[in-house]
N, C-alpha and C positions, 0 to 999 in steps of 0.2 A: 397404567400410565406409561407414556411411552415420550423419553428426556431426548431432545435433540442429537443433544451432546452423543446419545448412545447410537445412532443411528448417521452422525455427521461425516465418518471420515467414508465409508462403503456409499454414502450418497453423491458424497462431491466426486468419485468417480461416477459415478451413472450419471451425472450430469455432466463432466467434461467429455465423457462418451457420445451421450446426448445431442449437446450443443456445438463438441468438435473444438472447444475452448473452453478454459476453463474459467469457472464459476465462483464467487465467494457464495457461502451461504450464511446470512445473517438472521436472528433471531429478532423478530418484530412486537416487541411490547405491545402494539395495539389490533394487531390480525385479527386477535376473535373481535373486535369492534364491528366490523365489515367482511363477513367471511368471504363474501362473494369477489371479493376486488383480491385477484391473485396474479397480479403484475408488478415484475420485481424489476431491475432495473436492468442498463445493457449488461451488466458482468456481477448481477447478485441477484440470487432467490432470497425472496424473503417470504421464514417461515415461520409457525410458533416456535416457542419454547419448550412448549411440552403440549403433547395432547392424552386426551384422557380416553385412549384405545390400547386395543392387542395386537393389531395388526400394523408393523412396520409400512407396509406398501402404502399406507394414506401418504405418506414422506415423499412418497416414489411418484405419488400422481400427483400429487402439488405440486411437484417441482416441475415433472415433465409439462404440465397445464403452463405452466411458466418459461418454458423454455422453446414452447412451440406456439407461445403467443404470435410470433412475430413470424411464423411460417405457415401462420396458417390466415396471415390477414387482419391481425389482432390489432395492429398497430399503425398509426398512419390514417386514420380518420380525416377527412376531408369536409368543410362544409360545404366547397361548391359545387364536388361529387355530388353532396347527401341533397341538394336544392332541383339538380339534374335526374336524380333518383326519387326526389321524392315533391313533385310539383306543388302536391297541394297542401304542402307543410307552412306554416303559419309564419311567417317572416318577421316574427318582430321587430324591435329596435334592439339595437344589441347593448345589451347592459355596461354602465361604465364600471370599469376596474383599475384596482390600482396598477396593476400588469398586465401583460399581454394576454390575455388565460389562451388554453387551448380550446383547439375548435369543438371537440366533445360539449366541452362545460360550456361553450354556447348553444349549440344544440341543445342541451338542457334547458338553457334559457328561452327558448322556443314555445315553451310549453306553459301553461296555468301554476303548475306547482312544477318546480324543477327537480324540488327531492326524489317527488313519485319517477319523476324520469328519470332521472340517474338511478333507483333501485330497479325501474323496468329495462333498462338500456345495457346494465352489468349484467343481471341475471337473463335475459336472450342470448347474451353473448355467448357468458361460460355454456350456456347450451351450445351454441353451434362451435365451440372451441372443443369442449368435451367431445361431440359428435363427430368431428374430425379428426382427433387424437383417435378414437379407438378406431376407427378405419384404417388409420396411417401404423398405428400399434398394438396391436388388436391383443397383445399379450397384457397391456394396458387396462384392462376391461375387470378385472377381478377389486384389482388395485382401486380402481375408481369407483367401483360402487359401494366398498368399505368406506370410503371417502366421503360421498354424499350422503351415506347413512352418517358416521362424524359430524358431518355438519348439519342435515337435522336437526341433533341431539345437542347442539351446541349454538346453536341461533334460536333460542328462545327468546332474545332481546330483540333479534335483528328483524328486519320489515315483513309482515304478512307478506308480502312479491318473493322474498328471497323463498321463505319457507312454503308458499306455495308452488312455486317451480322447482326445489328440490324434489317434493312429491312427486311430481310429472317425470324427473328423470332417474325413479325409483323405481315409475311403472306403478302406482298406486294412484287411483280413484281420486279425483278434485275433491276437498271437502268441503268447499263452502261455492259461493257465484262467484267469488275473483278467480278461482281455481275453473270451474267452469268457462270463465272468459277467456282464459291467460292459455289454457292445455291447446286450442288450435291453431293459436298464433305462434304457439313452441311448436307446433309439430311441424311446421315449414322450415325450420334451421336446422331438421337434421337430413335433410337432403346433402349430396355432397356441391352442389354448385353455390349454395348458400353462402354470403358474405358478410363483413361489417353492416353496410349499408341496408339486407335486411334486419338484420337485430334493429336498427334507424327504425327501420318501416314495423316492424312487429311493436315496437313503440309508440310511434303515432297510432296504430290502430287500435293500440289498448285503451288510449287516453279516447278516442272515436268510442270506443264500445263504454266506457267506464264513465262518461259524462262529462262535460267542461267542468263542474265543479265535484271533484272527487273528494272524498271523507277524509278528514283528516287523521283518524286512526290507521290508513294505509300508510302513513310518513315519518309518524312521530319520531321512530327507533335511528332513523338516518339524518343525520345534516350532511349539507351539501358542502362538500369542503373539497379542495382539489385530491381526490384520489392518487394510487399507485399509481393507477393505469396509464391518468391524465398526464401525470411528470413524464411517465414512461413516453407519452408519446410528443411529450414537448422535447424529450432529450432524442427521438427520430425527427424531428422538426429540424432542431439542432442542427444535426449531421445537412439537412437537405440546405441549410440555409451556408453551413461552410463547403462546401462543397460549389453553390453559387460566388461564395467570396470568392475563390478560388478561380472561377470562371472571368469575375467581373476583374482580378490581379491582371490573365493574361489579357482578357478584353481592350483593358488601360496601357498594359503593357504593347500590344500591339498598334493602337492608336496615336502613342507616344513615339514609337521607332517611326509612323508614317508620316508624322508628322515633321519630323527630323530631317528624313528620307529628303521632304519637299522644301524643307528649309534650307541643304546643303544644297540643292539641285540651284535654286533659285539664288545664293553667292555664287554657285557655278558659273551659272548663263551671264552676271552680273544684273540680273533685275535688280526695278526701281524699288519693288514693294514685295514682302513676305506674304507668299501663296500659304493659305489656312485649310486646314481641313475642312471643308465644306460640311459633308451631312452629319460628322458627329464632334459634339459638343466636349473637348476635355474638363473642360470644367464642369458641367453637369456628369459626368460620370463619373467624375473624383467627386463630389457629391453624395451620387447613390452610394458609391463605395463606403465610401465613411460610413454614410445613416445604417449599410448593413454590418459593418465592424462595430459601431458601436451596438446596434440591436443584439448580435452574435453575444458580446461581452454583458452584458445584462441577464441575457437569457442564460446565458453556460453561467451570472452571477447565482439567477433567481433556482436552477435544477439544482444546482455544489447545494444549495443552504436546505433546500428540501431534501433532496437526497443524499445529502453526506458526499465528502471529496470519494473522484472515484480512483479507483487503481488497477487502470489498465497497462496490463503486463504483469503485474505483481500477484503473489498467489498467499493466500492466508493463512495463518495457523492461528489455534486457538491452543490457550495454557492457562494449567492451576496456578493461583496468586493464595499466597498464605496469609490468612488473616491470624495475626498474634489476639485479636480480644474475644476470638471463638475458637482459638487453638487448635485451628481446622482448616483445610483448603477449601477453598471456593475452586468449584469445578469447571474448567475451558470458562473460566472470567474472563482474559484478554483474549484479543485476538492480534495477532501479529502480522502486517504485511511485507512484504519480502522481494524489493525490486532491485532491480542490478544497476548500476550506475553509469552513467553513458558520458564521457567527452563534452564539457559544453566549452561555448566561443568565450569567454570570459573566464575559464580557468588558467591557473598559471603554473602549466608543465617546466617552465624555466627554473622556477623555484624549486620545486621538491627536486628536480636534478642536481643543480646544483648544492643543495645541503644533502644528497647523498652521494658527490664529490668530495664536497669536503669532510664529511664524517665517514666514510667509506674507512678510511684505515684506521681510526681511532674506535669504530665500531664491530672491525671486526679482531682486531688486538683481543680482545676477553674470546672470543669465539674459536681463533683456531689452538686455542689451549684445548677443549673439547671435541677437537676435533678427531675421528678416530685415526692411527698413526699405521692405516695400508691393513697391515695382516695378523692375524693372532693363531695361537696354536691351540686345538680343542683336540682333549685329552679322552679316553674310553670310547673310542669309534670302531662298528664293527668294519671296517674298512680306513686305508690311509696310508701315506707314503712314509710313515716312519714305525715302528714298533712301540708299542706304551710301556717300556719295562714295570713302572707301578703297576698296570693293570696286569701282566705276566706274572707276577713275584703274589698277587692277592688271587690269580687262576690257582696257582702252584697248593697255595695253602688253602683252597677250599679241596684241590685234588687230592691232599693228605688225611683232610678232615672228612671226607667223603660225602664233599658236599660238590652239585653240580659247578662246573667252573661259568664264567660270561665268556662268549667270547667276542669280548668288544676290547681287543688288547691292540688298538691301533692308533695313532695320533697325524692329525692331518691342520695344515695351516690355511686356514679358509679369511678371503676377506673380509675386513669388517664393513658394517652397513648401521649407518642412522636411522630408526625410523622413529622417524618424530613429525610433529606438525602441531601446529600454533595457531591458536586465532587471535587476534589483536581487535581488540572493540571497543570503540571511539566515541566518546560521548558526544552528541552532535545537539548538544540544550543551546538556548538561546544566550545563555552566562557565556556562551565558549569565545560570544563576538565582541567580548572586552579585550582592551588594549593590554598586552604584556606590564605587567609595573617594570619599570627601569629604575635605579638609582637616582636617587634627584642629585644633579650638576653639584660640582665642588665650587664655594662661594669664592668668589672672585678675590683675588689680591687687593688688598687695602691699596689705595692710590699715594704716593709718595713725590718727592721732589726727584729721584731718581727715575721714576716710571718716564717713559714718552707719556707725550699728552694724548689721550686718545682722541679718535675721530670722531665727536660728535656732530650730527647733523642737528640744527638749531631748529625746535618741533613749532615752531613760528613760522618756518621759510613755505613758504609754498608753490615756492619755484623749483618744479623737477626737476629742471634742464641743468640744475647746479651740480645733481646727485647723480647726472647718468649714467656717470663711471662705476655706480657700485651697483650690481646685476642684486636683487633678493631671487634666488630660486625655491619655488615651493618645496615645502616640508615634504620628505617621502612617508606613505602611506606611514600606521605606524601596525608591528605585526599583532597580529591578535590570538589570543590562547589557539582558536581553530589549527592556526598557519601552523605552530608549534607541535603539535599535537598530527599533523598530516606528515611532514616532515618527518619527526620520531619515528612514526608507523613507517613509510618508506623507507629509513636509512636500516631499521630492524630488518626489515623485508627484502631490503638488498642485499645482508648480509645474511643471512637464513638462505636465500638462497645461493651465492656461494660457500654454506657450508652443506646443502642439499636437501634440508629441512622443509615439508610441506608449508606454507605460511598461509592464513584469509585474513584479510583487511574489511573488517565492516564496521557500519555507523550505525549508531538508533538516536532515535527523539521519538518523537509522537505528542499527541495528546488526546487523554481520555483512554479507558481502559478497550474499548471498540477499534482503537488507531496508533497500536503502538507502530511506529514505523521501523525497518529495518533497513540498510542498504548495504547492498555489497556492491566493496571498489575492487577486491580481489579474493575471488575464492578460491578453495582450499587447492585446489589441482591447475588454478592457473599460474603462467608464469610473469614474472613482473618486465612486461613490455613498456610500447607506448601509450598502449590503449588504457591499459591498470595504472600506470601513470596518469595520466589526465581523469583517469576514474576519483583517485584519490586526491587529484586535486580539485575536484568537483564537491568533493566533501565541503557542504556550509552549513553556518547553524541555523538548526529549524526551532523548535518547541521545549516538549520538559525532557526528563528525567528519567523514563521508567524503567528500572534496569532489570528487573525481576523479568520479566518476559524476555528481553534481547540477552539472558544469560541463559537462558531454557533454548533458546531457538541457537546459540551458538552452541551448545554442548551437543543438541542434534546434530549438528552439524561435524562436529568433533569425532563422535559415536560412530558417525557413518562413514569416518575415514578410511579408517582400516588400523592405523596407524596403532604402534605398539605404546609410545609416549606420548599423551595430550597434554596441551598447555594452553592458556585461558588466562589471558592479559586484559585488563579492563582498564583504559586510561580514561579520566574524567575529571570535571575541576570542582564538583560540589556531589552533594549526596544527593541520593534518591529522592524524585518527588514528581506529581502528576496533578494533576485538577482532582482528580478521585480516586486520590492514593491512599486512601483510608474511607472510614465513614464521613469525615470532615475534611475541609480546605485547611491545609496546614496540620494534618496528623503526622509528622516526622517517623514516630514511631514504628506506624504500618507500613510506611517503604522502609526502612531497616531493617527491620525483623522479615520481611518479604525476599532481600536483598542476599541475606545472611542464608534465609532458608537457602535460595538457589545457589549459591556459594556451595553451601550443603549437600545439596543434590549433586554437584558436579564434581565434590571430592568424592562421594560416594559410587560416582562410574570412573575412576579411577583418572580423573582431571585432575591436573595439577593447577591450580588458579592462585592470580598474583591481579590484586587490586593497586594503582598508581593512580595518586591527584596532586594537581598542583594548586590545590586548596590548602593553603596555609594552615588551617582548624581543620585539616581533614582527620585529626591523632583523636579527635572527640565522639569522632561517629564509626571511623575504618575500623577502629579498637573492637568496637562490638557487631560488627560485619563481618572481619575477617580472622581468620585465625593469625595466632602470633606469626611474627615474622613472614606473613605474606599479604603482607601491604605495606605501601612507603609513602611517604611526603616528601614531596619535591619544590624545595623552598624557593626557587630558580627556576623558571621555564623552561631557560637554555640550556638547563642539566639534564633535561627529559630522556632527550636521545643516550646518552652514552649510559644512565640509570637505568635505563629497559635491554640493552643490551648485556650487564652485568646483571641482572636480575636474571634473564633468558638464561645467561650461563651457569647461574648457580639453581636454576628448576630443572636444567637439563646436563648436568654434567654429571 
């Protein structure tokens, strides 16, 4: 038996090698269902879990069959190609659905039974994809007949079509008449000019050879439900149909300037009447436009729900999660993705500036107490600009005692150097987009005979023009935990860096143990510009809680420093929690004992970690999370900043 897990991290390079990008590779609960369907999406292989072989390479040709889908024609199925190619195919009506399906899954619907054609349609294919891979990779070839031997032995359930055409590309003997039918129609797809479009054709002839009404023991093991493949090539549809948006933006866009063009022309000359664009329509093409924006926004809705949100640019990691009620880790449970944070039009770089203006000297006050003071003098050097008389005077008495002397009898004043570096890690859950609590207002003075009368406006008038002297200007935003918490992390990171200290700024949320999300506004070797500014103020709240994975993926991060002192700051406003943070919804338990473990883990590579919330009950959960004295509660929002800076001073002085 051969675990993912054990084979995932040497895979995901042969596949970024591969594909020339890199790859997630996710582990697929229902693969053996369908072995035949091995299309995974634009930036994820999906494989098993485990297979029940000895031979690593079956890993090696799954993935590469997947990753040269799309280069060898795999993808991108057309039906008015396949009507062009294939004249005397049966033209039905096309079935209604509740969506758009792809053109595949009508061409199935072409046919008497669609199931039979969807298992005759996949397995032609993987032949002529197979047969093109080992020509293209011919070192491929060993790898892949392990493989098809694996899936023999493991499609016991799956359609007489699948397990008769694995035999065929085994190179053994038809055993039954479908195998006699199916083996001449395979041996045309392994030519090299071979396409999509005949695996189409080697389909239609099977259903020609196999009779309009075929048996219904060829279909049972498959329903016809939209496949990998299918999404796969609804999300190439995708790309082809934004790409026309795209065209139809400048189309509009140029239609609109010429139109303009003939507007100003004609107040020029002073015409009587406004010259119109004659042969095209703006209002019909703001039309089209829309119907394909919104089509675009359905379809990119209907692939996200099938195929899970994707994460392009972002690169994955998977991590052990501690289960407390088996007192055991679950092995690469999460997976973690890990994207960098870019400037959007809507963040507000004014702000984090300006609050590390104003805390600028109040933050770095505790800081340059620690600071190192130029040059120190190091004592027993075999070289150096002074004489060590200590070390001279303990030569002298081992030269009495007749013992060999050191001669490191010299002292030299060498600068001192910081090396330290921090990561700050920002809870980014959906609680973070509560409003700050404030003070509620002091009640107003009792009214007396001495008081002025005040100005009331009588809630009867409803005449404004009486009022118009008094301006109400809207209420400013009000700030929210998030704002508080970005802020903090910048004015820390301001001052870290003039005192020379490595600093990273990153966020997590996620949901679900498959999607912990991670973001970096600033890593560990950048310096805090403009860019890492508007990065960090891009930070918003997204999801839950999971902190056990984003405290494993920071310590990575910490480890590969270099750095002599690590330090590992976790600010957040509530405890651990996810959709399937335990065995149940609402097991508190399993994310604290989760929490704690990686706590654990990161003092034990020699991290120094310091948990901070501005969850008022934080003292009921932080208690058994973190060890004494390194976790705080911050009763005060607005005390966050100058508390992470004396906290900083007292982990690192």
């Amino acid at each position: 038996m051969i675990a993912l897990a054990d084979v995932e991290q040497p895979l995901t390079l042969f596949a970024e090698g591969m594909n020339g990008a890199y790859l997630h590779i996710k582990a697929s609960d229902g693969w053996n269902a369908v072995p035949t369907d091995a299309a995974g999406t634009r930036d994820t292989l999906q494989l098993p879990e485990a297979i029940d072989a000895t031979e690593p390479g079956i890993y090696r040709a799954l993935a590469l069959r997947q990753i040269t889908r799309r280069e060898f024609g795999g993808i991108g199925f057309d039906l008015g190609t396949t009507y062009a190619r294939l004249p005397t195919l049966d033209r039905q009506p096309k079935p209604e659905a509740a969506v758009r399906p792809s053109d595949r899954w009508l061409f199935y619907h072409h046919f008497p039974n669609p199931r039979l054609a969807a298992a005759l349609f996949e397995a032609f294919e993987l032949i002529r994809i197979d047969a093109a891979m080992v020509r293209a990779y011919p070192g491929i070839r060993p790898h892949l007949i392990a493989c098809h031997r694996f899936l023999q032995r493991s499609t016991a359930a799956a359609s007489p079509v699948a397990r008769s055409l694995l035999r065929f590309q085994l190179d053994q003997p038809a055993a039954d008449a479908l195998g006699q039918i199916l083996y001449p129609l395979a041996e045309g797809l392994l030519v090299p000019t071979a396409d999509i479009y005949d695996a189409a054709a080697a389909t239609q002839n099977a259903f020609l050879l196999l009779g309009a009404e075929p048996g219904e023991a060829l279909d049972d093991a498959l329903e016809l439900e939209a496949s990998a493949a299918e999404w796969t090539e609804r999300e190439a549809r995708l790309e082809d149909w934004e790409e026309q948006l795209r065209q139809a933006d400048g189309h509009l866009l140029a239609v609109e300037m010429l139109e303009s063009e003939q507007h100003q022309a004609t107040r020029t000359e002073g015409g009587g009447g406004e010259i119109r664009v004659d042969e095209l329509d703006i209002k019909r093409i703001k039309s089209e436009r829309d119907q394909l924006a919104r089509r675009i926004g359905l379809e990119r809705s209907a692939v996200r729900d099938a195929l899970g949100d994707q994460n392009a640019g972002a690169r994955s990691y998977r991590y052990d999660e501690w289960d407390c009620h088996r007192q055991g880790y679950r092995r690469n449970w999460c997976r973690l993705f890990e994207q960098a944070l870019g400037p959007e039009d809507d963040a507000d770089v004014d702000a984090i500036r300006q609050a590390i203006s104003a805390w600028r000297r109040q933050a770095q006050q505790p800081l340059e107490q620690i600071k190192p003071q130029g040059y120190r003098r190091c004592w027993a050097l075999p070289d150096g600009d002074e004489i060590d008389l200590n070390a001279v005077v303990a030569a002298r008495q081992d030269l009495a005692a007749g013992r060999s002397p050191s001669e490191r009898l010299y002292s030299r004043r060498e600068k001192v150097h910081r090396d330290v570096c921090a990561a700050l890690l920002v809870d980014l859950s959906a609680s973070t987009d509560d409003p700050v609590e404030e003070d509620p207002p002091a009640p107003a003075p009792p009214l007396d005979s001495a008081s002025p009368t005040p100005n009331l406006r009588d809630p009867y008038e409803d005449d404004s023009t009486l009022w118009s002297g008094i301006s109400e200007s809207p209420a400013p935003p009000k700030r929210r935990i998030i704002d508080v918490q970005k802020e903090a992390a910048a004015i820390l990171a301001a001052a870290l860096e003039r005192l020379g200290d490595s600093c990273g700024i990153y966020g997590f949320s996620g949901y679900g143990r498959d999607c912990v999300e991670f973001y970096v506004a600033k890593d560990l070797r950048q310096t805090l510009n403009l860019r890492t500014l508007a990065a960090i103020a891009a930070m918003q709240p997204k999801r839950s809680t999971r902190m056990g994975p984003a405290i494993r993926h920071s310590v990575r991060k910490l480890c590969g420093s270099g750095n002599a002192l690590k330090v590992l700051l976790i600010i957040s406003d509530g405890f651990p929690q996810d959709c399937d943070y335990g065995p149940v919804r609402g097991d508190h338990e399993y994310g604290l004992h989760d929490t704690a473990k990686a706590l654990a883990e990161a003092r034990s590579k020699g991290i120094e970690t310091f948990c901070v919330t501005v969850d008022r009950s934080g003292h009921d959960y932080l208690k058994r999370m973190c060890p004494d004295a390194r976790y705080a509660v911050i009763e005060e929002v607005g005390d966050l900043p100058e508390a992470l800076t004396k906290i900083y001073a007292a982990l690192t002085g």
